[in-house]
C-alpha positions as CSV (number, residue, x, y, z in Angstrom):
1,X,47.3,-6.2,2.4
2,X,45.9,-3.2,4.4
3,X,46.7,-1.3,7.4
4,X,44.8,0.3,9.7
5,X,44.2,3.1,12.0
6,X,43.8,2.4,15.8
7,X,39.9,3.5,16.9
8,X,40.8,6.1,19.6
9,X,38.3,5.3,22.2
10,X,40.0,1.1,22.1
11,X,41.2,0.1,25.7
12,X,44.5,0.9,26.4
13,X,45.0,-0.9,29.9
14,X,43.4,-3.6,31.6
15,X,40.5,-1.9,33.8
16,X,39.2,0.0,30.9
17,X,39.0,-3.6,28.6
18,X,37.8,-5.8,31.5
19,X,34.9,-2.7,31.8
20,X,34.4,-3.1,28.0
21,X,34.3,-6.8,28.5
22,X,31.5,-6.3,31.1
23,X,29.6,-4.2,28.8
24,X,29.7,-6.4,25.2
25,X,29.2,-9.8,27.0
26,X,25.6,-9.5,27.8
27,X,25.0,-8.9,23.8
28,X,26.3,-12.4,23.1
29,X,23.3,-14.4,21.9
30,X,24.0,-18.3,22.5
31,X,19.8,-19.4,21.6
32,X,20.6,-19.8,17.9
33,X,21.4,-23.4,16.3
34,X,23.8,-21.4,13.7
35,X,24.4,-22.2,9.6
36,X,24.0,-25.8,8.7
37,X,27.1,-27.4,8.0
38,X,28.1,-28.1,4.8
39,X,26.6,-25.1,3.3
40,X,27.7,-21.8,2.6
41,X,30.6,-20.0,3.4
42,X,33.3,-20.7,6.6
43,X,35.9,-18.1,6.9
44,X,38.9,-18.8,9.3
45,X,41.2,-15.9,11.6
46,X,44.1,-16.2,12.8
47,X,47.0,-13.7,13.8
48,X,50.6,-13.4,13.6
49,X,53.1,-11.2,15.7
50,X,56.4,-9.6,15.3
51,X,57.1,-8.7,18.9
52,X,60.2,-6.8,18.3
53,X,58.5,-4.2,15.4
54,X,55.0,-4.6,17.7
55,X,53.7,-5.3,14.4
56,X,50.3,-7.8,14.2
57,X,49.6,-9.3,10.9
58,X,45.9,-10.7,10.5
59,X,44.1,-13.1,7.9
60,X,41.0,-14.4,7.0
61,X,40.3,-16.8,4.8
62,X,36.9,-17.8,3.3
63,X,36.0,-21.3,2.2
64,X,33.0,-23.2,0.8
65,X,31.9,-25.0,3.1
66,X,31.2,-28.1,0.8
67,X,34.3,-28.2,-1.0
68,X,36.9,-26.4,1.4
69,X,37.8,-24.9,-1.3
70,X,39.2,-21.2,-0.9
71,X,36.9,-18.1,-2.0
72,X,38.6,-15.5,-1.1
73,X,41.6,-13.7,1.2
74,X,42.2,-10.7,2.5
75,X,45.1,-9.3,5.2
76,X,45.8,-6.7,7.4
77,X,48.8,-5.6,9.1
78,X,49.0,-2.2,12.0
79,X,50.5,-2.7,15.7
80,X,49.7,-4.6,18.8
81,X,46.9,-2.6,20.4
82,X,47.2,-3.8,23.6
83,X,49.5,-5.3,26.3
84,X,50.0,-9.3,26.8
85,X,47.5,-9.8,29.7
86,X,46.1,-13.4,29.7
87,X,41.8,-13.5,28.9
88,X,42.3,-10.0,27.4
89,X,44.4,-11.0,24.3
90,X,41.2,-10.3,21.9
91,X,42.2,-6.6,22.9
92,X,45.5,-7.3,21.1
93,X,44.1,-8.9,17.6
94,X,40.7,-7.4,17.3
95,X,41.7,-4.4,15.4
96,X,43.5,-5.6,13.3
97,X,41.0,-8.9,12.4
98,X,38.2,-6.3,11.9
99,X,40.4,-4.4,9.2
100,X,41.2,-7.9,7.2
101,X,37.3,-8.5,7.4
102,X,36.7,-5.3,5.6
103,X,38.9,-6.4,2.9
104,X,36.3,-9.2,2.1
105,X,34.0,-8.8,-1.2
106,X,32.4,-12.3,-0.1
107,X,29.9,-13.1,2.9
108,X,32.3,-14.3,5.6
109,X,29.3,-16.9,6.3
110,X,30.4,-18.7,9.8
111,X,33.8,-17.2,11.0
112,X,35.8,-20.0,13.2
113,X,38.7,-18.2,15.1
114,X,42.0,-20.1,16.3
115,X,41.1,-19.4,19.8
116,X,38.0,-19.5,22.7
117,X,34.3,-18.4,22.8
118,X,32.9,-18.8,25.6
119,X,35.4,-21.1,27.2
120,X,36.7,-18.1,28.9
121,X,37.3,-17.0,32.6
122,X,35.1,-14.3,31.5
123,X,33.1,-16.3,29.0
124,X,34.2,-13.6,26.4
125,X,37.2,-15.0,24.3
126,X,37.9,-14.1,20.8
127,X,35.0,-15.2,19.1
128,X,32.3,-14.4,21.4
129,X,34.0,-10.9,21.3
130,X,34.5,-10.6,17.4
131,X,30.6,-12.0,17.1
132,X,29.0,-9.5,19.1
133,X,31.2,-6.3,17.1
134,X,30.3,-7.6,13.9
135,X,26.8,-9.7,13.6
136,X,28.9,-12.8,12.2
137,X,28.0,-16.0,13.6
138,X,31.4,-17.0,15.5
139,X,32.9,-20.4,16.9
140,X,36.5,-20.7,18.5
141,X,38.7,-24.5,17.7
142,X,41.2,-24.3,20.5
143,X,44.6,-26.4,20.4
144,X,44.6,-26.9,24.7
145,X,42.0,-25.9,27.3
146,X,43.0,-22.9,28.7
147,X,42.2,-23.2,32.6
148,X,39.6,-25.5,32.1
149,X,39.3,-29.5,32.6
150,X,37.6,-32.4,30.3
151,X,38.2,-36.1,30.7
152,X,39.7,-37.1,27.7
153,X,37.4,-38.5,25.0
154,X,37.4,-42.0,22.9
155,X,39.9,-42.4,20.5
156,X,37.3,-42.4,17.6
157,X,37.3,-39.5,15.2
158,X,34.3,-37.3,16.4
159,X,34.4,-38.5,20.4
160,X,33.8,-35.7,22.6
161,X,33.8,-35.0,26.3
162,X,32.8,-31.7,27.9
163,X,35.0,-29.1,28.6
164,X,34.1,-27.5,32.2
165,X,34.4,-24.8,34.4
166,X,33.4,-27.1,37.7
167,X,30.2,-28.4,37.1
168,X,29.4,-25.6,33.9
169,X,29.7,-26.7,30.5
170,X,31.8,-24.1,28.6
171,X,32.8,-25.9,25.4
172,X,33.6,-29.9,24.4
173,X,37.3,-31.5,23.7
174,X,36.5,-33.0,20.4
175,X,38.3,-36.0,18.7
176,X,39.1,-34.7,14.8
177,X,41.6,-37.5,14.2
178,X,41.5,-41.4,15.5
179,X,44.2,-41.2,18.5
180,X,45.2,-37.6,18.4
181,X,44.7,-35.1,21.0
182,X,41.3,-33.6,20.9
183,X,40.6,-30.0,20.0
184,X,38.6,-27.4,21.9
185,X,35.2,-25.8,20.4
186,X,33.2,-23.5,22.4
187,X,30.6,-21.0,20.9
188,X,31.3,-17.7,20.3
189,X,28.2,-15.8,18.9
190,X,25.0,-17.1,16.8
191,X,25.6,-20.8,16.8
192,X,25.0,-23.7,19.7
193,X,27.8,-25.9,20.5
194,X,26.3,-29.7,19.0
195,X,26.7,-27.4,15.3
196,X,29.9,-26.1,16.2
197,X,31.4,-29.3,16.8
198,X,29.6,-30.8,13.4
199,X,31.4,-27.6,11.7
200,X,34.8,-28.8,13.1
201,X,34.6,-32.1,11.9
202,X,33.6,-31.0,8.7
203,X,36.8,-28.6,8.5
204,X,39.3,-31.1,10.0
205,X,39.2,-34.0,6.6
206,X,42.6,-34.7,6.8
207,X,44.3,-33.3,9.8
208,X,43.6,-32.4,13.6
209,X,43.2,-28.8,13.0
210,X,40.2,-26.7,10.9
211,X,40.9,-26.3,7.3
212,X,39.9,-22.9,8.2
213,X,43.0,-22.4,10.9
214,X,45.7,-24.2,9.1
215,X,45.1,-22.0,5.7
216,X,44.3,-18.7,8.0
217,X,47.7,-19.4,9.9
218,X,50.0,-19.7,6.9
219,X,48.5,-16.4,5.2
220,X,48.6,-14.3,8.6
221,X,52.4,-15.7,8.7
222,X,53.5,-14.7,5.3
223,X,51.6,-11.4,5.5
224,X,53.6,-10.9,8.6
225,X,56.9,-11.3,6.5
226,X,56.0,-9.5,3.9
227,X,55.7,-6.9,5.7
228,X,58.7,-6.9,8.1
229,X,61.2,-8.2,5.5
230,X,63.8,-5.6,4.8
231,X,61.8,-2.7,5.9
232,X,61.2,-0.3,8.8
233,X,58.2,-0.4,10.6
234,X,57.1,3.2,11.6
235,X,53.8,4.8,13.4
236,X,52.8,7.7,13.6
237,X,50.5,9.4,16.3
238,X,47.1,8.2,15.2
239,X,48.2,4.3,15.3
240,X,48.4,4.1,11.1
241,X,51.7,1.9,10.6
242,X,53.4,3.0,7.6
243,X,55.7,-0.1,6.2
């Protein structure tokens, strides 16, 4: 696990994000088909908070993507860099995602985040957002909609309905188990939405979340412990948390 100093030109309030927003989204490229599934390497991210310390714990997790079988790990830990404002949370977990990427020895290959792409009142979630900063061919698997509506799909494993903003297609609620509540996958950067969906399904073998998220979930969690348990959380000026 490694922590991180704070990059001192990162937003610090919500006009200066939104304008960094404005500036980033333009470079998301949304023409390319992606990886094939089934090959190569899928790497999931997911974030965990300790709101009294304002202490953010990241993980990524790489997998084959034949086997599902874990590659490789790597965590990061440092403090929340930004304030709770809804469609600006990839302000808060950005940092600290990009330091746990560093960690990595192996290509990340496709990087499936536990959050939105496109699918976003700014069409600039989490993924779109992590895509454009680092190259990687992004996706986001969402567990609800956000703001936006879908009629709910067949029960059938692999129905899907689109997910819209009025009449614009944003994303598509995607049936990964028979009879269980869909998921939402929206592009983020480097990949169209009829592969992201075929990545999902290929992730979700046994339950209604991405192998990706479920294994990226319990590592950010337990880094988080680690490093809160029976120690003081300190920073200093520059940002760097000292545990």
């Amino acid at each position: 696990m490694t922590s991180y100093t704070m990059p001192s030109d990162w937003p610090t309030d919500e006009r200066a994000a939104r304008a960094v927003q404005d500036e980033l989204r333009a470079r998301v490229v949304l023409d390319e088909t992606g990886p094939q599934p089934g090959t190569g390497h899928v790497t999931g991210v997911d974030v965990a908070y300790d709101d009294e310390r304002d202490v953010v714990a990241a993980a990524v997790v790489v997998l084959d993507a034949a086997t599902l079988d874990v590659v490789e790990e790597s965590t990061a830990v440092g403090t929340v860099a930004f304030p709770y404002v809804p469609g600006l949370l990839a302000f808060r977990e950005i940092p600290t995602v990009l330091a746990a990427l560093a960690g990595l020895r192996a290509d990340p290959g496709l990087v499936v985040c536990d959050g939105y792409g496109i699918a976003h009142p700014r069409r600039f979630g989490l993924a779109s957002h992590l895509g454009v900063l680092t190259g990687l061919a992004t996706m986001g698997v969402a567990k609800n909609p956000f703001t936006f509506t879908y009629e709910d799909p067949a029960a059938a494993r692999g129905s899907a309905a689109p997910l819209l903003d009025g009449a614009e297609e944003v994303g598509r609620a995607l049936r990964t188990r028979e009879g269980v509540k869909p998921v939402f996958v929206s592009v983020g950067h480097r990949v169209g939405l009829a592969n992201a969906c075929e990545h999902t399904l290929r992730l979700t073998p046994r339950f209604r979340l991405p192998e990706s998220t479920r294994r990226a979930d319990a590592l950010c969690r337990s880094a988080l412990r680690e490093a809160c348990a029976g120690h003081r959380v300190e920073r200093s000026n520059d940002g760097r948390v000292s545990i």
